[in-house]
C-alpha positions as a printed Julia matrix, in Angstrom:
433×3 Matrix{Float64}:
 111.37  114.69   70.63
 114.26  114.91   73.3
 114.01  111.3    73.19
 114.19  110.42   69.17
 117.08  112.76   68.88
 119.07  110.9    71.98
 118.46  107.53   70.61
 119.45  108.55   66.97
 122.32  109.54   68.88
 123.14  106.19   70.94
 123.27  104.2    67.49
 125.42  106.48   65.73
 127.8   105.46   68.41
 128.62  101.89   66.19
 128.88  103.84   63.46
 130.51  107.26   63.37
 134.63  107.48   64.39
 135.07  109.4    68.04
 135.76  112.82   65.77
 132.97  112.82   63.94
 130.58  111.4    67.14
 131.55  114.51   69.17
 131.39  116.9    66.27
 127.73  115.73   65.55
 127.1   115.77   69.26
 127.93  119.38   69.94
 125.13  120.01   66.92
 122.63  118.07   68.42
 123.12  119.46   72.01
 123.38  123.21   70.38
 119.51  122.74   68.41
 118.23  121.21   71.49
 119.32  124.19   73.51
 117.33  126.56   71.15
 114.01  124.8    72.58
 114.52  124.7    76.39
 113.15  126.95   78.51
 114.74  126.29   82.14
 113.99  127.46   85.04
 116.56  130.06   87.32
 116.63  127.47   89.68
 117.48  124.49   86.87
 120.08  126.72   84.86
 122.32  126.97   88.64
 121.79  123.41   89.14
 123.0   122.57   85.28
 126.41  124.59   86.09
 126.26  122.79   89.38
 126.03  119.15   88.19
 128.39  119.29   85.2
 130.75  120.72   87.15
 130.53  117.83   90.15
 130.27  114.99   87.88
 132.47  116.34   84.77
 135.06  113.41   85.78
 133.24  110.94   83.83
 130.16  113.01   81.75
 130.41  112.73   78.26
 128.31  115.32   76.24
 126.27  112.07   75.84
 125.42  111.97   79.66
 124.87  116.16   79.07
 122.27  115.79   76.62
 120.41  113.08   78.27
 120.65  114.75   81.91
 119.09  118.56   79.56
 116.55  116.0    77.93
 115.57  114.61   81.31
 115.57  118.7    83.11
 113.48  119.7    80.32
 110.94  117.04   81.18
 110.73  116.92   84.11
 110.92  121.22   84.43
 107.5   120.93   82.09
 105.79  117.68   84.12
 107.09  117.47   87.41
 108.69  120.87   88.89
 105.45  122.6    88.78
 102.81  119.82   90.34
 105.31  118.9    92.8
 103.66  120.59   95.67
  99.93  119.71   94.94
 101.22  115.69   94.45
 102.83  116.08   98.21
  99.47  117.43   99.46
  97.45  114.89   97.7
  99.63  112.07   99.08
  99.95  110.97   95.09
 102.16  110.78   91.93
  99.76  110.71   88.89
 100.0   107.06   86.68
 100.48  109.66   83.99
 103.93  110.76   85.36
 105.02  107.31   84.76
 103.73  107.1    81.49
 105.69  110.5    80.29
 108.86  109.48   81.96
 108.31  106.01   79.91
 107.27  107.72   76.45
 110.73  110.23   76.62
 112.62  107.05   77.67
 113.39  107.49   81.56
 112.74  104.04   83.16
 115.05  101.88   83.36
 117.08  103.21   80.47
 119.61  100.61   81.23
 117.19   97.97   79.69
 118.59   96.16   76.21
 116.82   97.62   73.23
 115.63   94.31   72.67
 113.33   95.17   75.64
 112.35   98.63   74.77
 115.13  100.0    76.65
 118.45  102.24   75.53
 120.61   99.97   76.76
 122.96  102.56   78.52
 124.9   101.93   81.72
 124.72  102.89   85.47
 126.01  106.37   84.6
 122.97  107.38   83.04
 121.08  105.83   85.89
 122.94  107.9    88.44
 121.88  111.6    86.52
 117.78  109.84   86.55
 118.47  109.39   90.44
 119.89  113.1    90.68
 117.54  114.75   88.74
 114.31  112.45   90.29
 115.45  114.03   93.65
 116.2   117.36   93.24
 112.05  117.56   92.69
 111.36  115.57   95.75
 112.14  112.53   97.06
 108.35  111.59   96.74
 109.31  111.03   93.17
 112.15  109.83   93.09
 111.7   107.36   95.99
 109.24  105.33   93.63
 110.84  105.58   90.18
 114.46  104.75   91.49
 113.29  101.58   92.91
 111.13  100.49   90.26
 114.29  101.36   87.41
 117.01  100.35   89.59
 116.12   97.99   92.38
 112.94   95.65   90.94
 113.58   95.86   87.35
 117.07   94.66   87.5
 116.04   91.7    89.41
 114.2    90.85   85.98
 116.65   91.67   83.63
 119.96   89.32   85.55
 117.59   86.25   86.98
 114.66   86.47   84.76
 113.95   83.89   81.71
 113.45   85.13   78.58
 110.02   84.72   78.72
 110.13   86.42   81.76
 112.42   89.06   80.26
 109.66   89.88   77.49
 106.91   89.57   79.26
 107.42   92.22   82.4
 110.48   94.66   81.06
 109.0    96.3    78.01
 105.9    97.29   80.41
 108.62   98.25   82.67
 110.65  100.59   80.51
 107.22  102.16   79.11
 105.74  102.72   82.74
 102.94  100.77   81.87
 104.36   98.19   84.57
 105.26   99.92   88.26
 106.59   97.37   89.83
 107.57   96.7    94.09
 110.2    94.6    96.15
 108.57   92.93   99.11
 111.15   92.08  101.24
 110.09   93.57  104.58
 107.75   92.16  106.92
 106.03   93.0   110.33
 108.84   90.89  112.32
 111.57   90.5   110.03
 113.36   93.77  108.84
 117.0    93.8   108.24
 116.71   89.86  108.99
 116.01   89.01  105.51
 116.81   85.46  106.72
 114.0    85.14  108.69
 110.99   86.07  107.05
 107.9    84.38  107.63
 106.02   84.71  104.08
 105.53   81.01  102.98
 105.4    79.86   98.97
 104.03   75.44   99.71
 104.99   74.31   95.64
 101.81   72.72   94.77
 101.96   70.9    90.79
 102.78   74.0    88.72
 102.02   76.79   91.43
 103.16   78.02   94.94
 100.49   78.84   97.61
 101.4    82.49   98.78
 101.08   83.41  102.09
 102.38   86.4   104.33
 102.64   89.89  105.18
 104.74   92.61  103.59
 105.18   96.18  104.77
 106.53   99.15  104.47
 106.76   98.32  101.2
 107.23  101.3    98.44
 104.86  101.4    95.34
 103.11   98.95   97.26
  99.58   99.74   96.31
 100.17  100.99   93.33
 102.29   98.38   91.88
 101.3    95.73   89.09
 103.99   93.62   90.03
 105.84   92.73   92.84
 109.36   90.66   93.34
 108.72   88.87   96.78
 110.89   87.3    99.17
 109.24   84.2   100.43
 110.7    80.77  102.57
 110.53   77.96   99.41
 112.03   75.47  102.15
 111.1    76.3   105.8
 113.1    73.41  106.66
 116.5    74.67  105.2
 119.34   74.78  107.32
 120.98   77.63  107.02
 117.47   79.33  106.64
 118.86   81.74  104.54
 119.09   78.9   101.75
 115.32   78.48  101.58
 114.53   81.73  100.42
 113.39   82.24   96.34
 112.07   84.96   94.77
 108.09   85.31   93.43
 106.7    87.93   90.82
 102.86   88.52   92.49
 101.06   90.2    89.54
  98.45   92.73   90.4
  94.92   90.64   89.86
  96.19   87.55   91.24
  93.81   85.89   93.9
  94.38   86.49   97.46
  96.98   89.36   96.64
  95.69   92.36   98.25
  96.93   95.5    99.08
  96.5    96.34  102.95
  96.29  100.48  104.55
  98.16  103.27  102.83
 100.63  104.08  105.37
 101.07  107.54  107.22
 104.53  108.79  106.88
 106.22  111.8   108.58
 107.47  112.46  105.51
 107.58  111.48  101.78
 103.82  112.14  101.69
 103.61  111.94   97.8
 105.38  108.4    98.21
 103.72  105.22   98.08
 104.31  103.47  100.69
 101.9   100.18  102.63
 101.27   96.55  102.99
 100.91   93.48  100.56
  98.94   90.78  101.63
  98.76   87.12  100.26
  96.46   84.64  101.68
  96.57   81.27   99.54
  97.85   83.11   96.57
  98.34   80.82   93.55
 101.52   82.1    91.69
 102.77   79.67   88.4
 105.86   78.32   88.95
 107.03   80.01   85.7
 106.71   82.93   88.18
 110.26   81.58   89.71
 112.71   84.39   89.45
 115.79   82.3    88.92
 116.51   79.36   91.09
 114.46   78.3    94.03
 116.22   78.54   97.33
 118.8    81.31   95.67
 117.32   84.51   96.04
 119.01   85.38   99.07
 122.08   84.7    97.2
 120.47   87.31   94.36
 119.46   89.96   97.13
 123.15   90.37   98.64
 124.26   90.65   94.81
 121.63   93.07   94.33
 121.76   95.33   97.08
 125.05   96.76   96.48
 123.56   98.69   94.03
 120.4    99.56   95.91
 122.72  101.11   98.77
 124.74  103.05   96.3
 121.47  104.25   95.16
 120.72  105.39   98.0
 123.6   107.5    99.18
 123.22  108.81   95.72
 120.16  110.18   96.57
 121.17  111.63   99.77
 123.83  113.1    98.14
 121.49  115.82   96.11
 119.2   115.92   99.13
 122.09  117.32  100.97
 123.41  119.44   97.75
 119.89  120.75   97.35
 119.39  121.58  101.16
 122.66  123.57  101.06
 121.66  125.2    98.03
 118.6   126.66   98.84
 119.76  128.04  102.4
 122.99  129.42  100.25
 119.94  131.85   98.75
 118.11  132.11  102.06
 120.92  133.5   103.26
 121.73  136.06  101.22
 118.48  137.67  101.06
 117.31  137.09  104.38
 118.0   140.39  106.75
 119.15  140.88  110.06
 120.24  143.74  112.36
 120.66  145.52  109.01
 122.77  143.42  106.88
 122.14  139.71  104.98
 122.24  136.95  107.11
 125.16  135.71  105.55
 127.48  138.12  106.49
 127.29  136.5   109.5
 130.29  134.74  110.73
 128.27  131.96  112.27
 126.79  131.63  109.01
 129.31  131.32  107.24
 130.88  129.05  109.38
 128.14  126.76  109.12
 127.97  126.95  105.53
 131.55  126.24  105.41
 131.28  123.48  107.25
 128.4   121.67  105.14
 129.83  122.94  101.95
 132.43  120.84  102.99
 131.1   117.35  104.27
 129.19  117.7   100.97
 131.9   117.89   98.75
 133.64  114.8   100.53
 130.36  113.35   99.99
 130.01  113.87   96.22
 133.87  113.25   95.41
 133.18  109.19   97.58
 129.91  108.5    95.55
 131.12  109.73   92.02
 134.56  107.58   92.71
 131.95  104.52   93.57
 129.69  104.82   90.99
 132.75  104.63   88.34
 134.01  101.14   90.67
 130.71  100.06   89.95
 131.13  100.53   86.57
 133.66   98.64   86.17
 132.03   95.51   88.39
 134.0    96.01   90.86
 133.02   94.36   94.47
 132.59   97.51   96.86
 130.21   96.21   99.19
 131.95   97.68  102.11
 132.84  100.88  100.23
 128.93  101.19   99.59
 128.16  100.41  103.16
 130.08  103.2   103.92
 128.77  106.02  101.57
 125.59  105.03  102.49
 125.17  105.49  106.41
 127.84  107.81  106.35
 126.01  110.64  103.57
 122.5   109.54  105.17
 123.77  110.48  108.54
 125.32  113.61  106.61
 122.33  114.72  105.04
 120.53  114.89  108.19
 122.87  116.93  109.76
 122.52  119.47  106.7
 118.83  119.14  106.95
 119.18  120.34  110.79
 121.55  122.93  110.65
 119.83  124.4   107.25
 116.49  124.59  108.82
 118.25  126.44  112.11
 119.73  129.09  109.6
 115.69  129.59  108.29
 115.14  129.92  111.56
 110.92  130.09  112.25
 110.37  129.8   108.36
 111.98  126.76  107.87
 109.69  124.95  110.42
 106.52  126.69  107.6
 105.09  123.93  104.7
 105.76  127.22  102.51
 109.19  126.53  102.45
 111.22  123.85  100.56
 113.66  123.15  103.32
 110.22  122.06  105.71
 109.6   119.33  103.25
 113.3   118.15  102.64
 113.74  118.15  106.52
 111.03  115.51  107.26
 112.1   113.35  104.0
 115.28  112.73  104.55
 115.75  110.88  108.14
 114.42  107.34  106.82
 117.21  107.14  104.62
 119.22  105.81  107.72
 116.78  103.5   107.94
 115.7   101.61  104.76
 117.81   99.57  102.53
 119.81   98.79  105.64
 119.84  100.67  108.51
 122.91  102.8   109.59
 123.62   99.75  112.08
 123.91   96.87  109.79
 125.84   99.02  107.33
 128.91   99.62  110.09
 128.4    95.83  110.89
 128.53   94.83  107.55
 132.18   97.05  107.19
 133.33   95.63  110.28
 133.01   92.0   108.78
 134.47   93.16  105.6
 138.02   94.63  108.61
 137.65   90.87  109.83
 136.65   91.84  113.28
């Protein structure tokens, strides 16, 4: 219902002057209200977000980001814990978060999307998060890694045949780009695609790869011309489709953390993909992954962004109640001290990525700038995650509580999608040096 009311809003937007948009806005946003039932913990983090982000929310971006809480307080909040235990998000999950419009709502209409721009995908990465990265690890990269890949390099045919199962979460879909000896050498992967009349003959190893048994398609990153020199210009990209021949899906890997993730190997032996398969141009796609992965890093220091927000958050009310030699913890003047301190690395943190996210807007080239926010908030988030679980002292190290789970999640974050490294060597190229 959430859903039918936000579109109905989103064409009214062609139609209606500004005065009368906002007037009929405020209505919408005020019935809504009457039917949601949020949780303590969502009604702080409401306050919290609009506050953080106001610079560029419209009461557009505050129904949808309500619309989403609502959903996900009802289908995600609750199951959370038993999903992490059972090392599993439900299909269903995606299907809900499809139905109420929640993948990939940047998609044209045309495609069964809303059409609606990066701001709307940065509240689905906040809100994904703040119940667990398990989900939002997933979801994130399927709406706003893989899918986009589609949407700028695919055909048309391509276009209408993967991104309205995409949008609906019919379609969960995977990047393959790592491998067992090439990492952040994208240049020198090994994973072969020999063109053969109207296929190419798959073959490789892919790891670490998320959604990667669980996906029904996958965007890989395979040497069309072994022979190219630079090698970097032999690379094209390959949509695998779950069912294929000789595409099969290798051990569930064992995380330290992220246990309801999806996370292991893709195997192709002699796999025979149609050329129509092609995502744009052979020998290009390592042209399209260096376009791409700005956004995929600013993703990602989204994300640790609300990890860290979160992880203060919940030691802010650990604090308080917790008590020690007669009085809350957090009269404490270490405590406070230490709050201070993360309180304000976080607020740095969430004044850099809100400033990006409106330069990416506007298509503006920040690859440094992203390189930046996103080893520098990773390596920030860790440091919240340690000195938040010190301040729980023995209960943080306990499953019971949240800060346990958060703790393990978040130190891979320095890792994937470029590791801390190659982002300060990428800025270092961008200072000439």
């Amino acid at each position: 219902m959430d859903s039918i009311v936000y579109l109905i809003i989103s064409k009214l937007n062609s139609i209606f002057i500004l005065v009368q948009k906002v007037i009929y806005l405020q209505k919408c946003i005020s019935i809504i209200s009457l039917n949601i039932n949020f949780s303590e913990k969502s009604i702080f983090l409401v306050k919290e977000v609009i506050l953080v982000s106001l610079s560029f929310l419209t009461e557009e971006h505050i129904l949808f980001r309500k619309s989403l809480r609502k959903m996900l307080d009802k289908e995600a909040y609750p199951f959370f814990n038993q999903w992490e235990a059972n090392r599993d998000i439900p299909k269903d999950v995606w299907l809900k978060m499809g139905e109420n419009g929640f993948l990939c709502p940047w998609v044209d209409e045309e495609y069964g999307g809303l059409g609606l721009d990066f701001s709307y995908s940065m509240i689905l990465i906040e809100e994904l998060e703040r119940v667990g990265q398990g989900l939002a690890g997933g979801m994130c990269l399927h709406s706003e890694i893989v899918s986009p890949y589609i949407s700028e390099y695919g055909t048309e045919e391509q276009k209408q045949r993967w991104l309205p199962g995409c949008v609906r979460g019919e379609l969960i879909s995977a990047i393959g780009m790592t491998e067992p000896g090439a990492g952040s050498d994208l240049a020198g992967v090994k994973t072969s695609a020999r063109r053969e009349g109207d296929y190419y003959i798959l073959n490789g190893d892919k790891t670490f790869i998320t959604n990667g048994l669980t996906a029904d398609i996958a965007v890989v990153v395979c040497k069309t011309d072994p022979k190219a020199q630079p090698a970097h210009k032999g690379i094209s990209l390959l949509v695998v489709e779950k069912g294929m021949i000789g595409f099969k899906r290798g051990k569930k890997l064992d995380k330290i953390g992220i246990h309801s993730g999806d996370t292991g190997e893709l195997i192709f032996e002699d796999v025979k993909v149609p050329v129509a398969n092609l995502l744009g141009e052979e020998g290009k796609g390592f042209y399209y992954l260096m376009q791409n992965l700005q956004q995929e890093r600013l993703v990602v220091a989204i994300q640790c962004q609300i990890e860290a927000e979160e992880m203060l958050r919940i030691t802010i009310d650990y604090v308080k109640n917790r008590k020690a030699f007669g009085q809350t913890i957090s009269k404490f003047q270490n405590t406070q001290f230490k709050i201070a301190e993360m309180a304000t690395e976080i607020d740095i943190g969430r004044t850099y990525v809100n400033q990006l996210t409106v330069r990416h807007l506007e298509g503006a080239d920040i690859v440094k700038e992203v390189s930046m926010a996103k080893w520098w908030i990773s390596e920030m988030a860790k440091r919240v995650a340690a000195e938040c679980l010190q301040l729980h002292g023995g209960y943080g190290y306990m499953e019971e509580y949240e800060i346990a789970r958060r703790y393990r999640d978040i130190p891979v974050a320095s890792i994937y999608a470029g590791s801390t490294e190659i982002m300060k060597t990428i800025i270092a190229k961008k200072l000439d040096l």
